[in-house]
Backbone as JSON Lines, residues from 0, in Angstrom:
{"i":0,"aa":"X","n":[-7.58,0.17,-19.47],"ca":[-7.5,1.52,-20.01],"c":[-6.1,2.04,-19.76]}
{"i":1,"aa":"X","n":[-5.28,2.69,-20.47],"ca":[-4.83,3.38,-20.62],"c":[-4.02,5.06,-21.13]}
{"i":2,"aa":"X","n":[-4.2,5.8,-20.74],"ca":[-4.39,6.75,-20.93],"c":[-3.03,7.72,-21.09]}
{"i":3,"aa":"X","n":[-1.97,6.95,-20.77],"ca":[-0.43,7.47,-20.91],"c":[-0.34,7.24,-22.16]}
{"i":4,"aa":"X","n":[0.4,8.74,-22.78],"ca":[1.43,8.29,-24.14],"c":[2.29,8.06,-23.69]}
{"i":5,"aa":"X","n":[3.19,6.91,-25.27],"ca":[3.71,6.67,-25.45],"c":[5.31,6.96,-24.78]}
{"i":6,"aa":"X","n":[5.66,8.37,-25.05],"ca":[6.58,9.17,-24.71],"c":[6.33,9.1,-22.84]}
{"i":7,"aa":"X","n":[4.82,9.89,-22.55],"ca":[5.64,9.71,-21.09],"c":[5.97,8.53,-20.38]}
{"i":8,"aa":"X","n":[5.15,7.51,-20.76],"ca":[5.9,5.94,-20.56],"c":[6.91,5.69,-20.68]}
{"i":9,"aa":"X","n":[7.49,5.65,-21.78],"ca":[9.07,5.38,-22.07],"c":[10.17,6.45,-20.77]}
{"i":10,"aa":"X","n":[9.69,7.81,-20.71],"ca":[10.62,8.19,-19.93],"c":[10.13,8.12,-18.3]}
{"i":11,"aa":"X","n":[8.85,7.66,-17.77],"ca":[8.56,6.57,-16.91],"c":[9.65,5.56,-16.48]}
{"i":12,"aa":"X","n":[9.64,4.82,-17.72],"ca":[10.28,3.55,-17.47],"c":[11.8,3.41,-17.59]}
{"i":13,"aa":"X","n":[12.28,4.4,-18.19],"ca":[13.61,4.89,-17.83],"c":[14.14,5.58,-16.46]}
{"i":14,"aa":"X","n":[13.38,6.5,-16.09],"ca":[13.26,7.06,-14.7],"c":[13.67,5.53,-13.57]}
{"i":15,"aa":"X","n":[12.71,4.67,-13.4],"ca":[12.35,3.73,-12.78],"c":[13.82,2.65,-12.96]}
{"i":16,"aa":"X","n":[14.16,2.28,-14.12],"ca":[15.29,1.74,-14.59],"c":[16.82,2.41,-13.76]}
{"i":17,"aa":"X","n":[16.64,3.5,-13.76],"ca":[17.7,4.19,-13.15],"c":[18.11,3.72,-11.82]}
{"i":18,"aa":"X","n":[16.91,3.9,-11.24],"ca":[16.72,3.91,-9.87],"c":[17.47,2.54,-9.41]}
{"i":19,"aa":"X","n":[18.37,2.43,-7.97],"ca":[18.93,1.6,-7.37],"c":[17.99,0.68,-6.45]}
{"i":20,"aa":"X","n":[18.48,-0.43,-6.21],"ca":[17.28,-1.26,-5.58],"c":[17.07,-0.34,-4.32]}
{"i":21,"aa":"X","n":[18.08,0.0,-3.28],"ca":[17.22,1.23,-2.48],"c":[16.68,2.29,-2.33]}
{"i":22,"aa":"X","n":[16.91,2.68,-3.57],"ca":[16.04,3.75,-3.9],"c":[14.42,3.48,-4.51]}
{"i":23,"aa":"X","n":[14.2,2.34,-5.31],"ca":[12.94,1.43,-5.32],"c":[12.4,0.83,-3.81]}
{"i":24,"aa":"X","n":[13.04,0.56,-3.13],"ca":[12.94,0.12,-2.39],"c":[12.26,0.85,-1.38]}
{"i":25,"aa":"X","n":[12.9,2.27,-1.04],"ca":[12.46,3.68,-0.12],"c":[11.23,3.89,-0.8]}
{"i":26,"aa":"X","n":[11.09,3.9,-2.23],"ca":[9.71,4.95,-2.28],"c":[8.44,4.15,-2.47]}
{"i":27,"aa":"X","n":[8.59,2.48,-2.57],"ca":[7.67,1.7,-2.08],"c":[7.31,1.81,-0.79]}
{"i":28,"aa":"X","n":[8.25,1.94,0.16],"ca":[7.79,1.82,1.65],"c":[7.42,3.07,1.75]}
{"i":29,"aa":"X","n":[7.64,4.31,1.41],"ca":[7.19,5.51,1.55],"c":[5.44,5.51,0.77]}
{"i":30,"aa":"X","n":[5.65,4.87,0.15],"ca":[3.89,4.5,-0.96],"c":[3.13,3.95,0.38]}
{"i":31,"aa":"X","n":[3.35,2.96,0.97],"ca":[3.08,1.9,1.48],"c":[2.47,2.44,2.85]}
{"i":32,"aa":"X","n":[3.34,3.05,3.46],"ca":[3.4,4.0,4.54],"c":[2.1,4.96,4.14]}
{"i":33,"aa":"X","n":[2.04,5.83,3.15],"ca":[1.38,6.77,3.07],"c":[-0.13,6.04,2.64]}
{"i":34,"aa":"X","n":[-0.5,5.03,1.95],"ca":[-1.66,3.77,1.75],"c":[-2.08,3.64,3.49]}
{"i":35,"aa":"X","n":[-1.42,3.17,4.52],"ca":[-1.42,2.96,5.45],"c":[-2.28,4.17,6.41]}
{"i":36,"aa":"X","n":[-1.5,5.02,6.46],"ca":[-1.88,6.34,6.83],"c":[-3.21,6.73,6.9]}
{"i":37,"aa":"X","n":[-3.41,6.86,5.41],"ca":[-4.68,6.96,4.57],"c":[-5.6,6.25,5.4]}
{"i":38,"aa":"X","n":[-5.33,5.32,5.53],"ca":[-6.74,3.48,6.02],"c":[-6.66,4.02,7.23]}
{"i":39,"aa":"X","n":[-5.66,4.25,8.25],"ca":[-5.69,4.28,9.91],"c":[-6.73,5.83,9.94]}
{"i":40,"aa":"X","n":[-6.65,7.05,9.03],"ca":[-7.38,7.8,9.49],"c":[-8.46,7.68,9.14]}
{"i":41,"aa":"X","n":[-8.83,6.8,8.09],"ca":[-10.63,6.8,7.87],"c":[-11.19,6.05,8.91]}
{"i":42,"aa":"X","n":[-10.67,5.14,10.08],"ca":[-11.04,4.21,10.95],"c":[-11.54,5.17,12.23]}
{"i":43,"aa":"X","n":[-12.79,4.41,12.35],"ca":[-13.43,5.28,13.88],"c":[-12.21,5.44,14.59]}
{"i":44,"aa":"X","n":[-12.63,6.44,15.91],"ca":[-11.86,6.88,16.96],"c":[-12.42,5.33,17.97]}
{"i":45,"aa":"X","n":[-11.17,5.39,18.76],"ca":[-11.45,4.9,20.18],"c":[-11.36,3.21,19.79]}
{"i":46,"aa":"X","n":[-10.45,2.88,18.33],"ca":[-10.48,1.14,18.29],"c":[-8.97,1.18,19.06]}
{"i":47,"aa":"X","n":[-9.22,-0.05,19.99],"ca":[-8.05,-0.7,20.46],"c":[-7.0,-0.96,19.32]}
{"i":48,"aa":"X","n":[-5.72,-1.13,19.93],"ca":[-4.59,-1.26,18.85],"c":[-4.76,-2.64,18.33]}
{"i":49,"aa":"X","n":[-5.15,-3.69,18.88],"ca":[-5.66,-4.76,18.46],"c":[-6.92,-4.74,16.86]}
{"i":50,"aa":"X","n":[-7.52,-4.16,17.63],"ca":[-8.47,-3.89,16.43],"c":[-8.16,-2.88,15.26]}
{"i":51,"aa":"X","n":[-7.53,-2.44,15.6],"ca":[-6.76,-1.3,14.3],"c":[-5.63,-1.76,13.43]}
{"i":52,"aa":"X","n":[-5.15,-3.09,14.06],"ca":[-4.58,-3.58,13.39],"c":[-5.14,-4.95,12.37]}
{"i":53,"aa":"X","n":[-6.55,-5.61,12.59],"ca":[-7.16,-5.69,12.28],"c":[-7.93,-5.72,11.05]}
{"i":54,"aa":"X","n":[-8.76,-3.79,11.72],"ca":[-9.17,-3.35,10.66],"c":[-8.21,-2.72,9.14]}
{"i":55,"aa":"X","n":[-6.77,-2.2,9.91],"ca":[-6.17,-1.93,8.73],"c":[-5.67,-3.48,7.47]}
{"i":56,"aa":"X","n":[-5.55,-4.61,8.51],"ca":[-5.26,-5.76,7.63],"c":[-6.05,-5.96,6.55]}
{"i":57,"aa":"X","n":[-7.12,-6.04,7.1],"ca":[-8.55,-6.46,6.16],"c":[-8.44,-5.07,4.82]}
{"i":58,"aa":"X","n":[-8.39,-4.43,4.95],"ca":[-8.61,-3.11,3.84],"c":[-7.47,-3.69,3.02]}
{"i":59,"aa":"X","n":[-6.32,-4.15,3.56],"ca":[-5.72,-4.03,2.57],"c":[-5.29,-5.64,2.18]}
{"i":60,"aa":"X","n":[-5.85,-6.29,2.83],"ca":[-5.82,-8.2,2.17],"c":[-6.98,-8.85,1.93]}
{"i":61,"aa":"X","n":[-8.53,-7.84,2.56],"ca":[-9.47,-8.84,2.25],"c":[-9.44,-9.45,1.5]}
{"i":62,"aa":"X","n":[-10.01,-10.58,1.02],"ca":[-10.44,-11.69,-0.11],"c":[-9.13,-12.19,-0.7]}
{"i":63,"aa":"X","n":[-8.0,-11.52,0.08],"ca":[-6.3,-11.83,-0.57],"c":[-6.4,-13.51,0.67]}
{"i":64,"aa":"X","n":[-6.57,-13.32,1.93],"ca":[-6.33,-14.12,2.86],"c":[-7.87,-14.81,3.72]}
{"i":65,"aa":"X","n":[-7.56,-15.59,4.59],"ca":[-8.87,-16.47,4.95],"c":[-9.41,-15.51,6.47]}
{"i":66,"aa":"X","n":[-10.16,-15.45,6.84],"ca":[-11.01,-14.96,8.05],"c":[-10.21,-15.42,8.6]}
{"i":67,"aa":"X","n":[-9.76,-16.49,9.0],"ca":[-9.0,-17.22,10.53],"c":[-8.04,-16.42,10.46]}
{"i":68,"aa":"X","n":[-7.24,-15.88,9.48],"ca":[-5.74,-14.84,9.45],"c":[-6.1,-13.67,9.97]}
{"i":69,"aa":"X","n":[-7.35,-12.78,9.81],"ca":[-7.78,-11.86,10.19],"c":[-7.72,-12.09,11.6]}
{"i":70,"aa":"X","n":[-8.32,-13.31,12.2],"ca":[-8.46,-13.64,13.63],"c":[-7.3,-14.19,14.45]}
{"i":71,"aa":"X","n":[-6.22,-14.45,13.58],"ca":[-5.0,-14.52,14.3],"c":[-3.88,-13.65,15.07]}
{"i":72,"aa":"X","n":[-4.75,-11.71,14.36],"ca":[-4.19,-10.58,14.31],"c":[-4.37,-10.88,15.39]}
């Protein structure tokens, strides 16, 4: 599905075009960061940093990577 016209696409993709690799670069990790954020506060209180790191892996690689990777965290 798509639901963008035409027009705001094109000046989308010009916007984006502009942009310097560190400036692509910043507002991925700023995306990335804020994705992150998001996952660590829906997670119960009181998980070890072990397990929070963990649980945030899995949210965002399940079925990307194998159980043993999960268990290598």
């Amino acid at each position: 599905m798509n639901d963008t016209s035409a027009d705001v696409e094109a000046r989308a993709a010009s916007f984006h075009d502009a942009l310097t690799p560190h400036e692509r670069w910043r507002i991925c990790s700023a995306m990335f960061e804020t994705a992150r954020a998001i996952i660590v506060s829906s997670l119960p209180a009181g998980l070890s940093a072990a397990d929070k790191a963990v649980a945030v892996a899995r949210r965002f690689y399940e079925g990307e990577i194998s159980e043993a990777a999960f268990q290598a965290i």
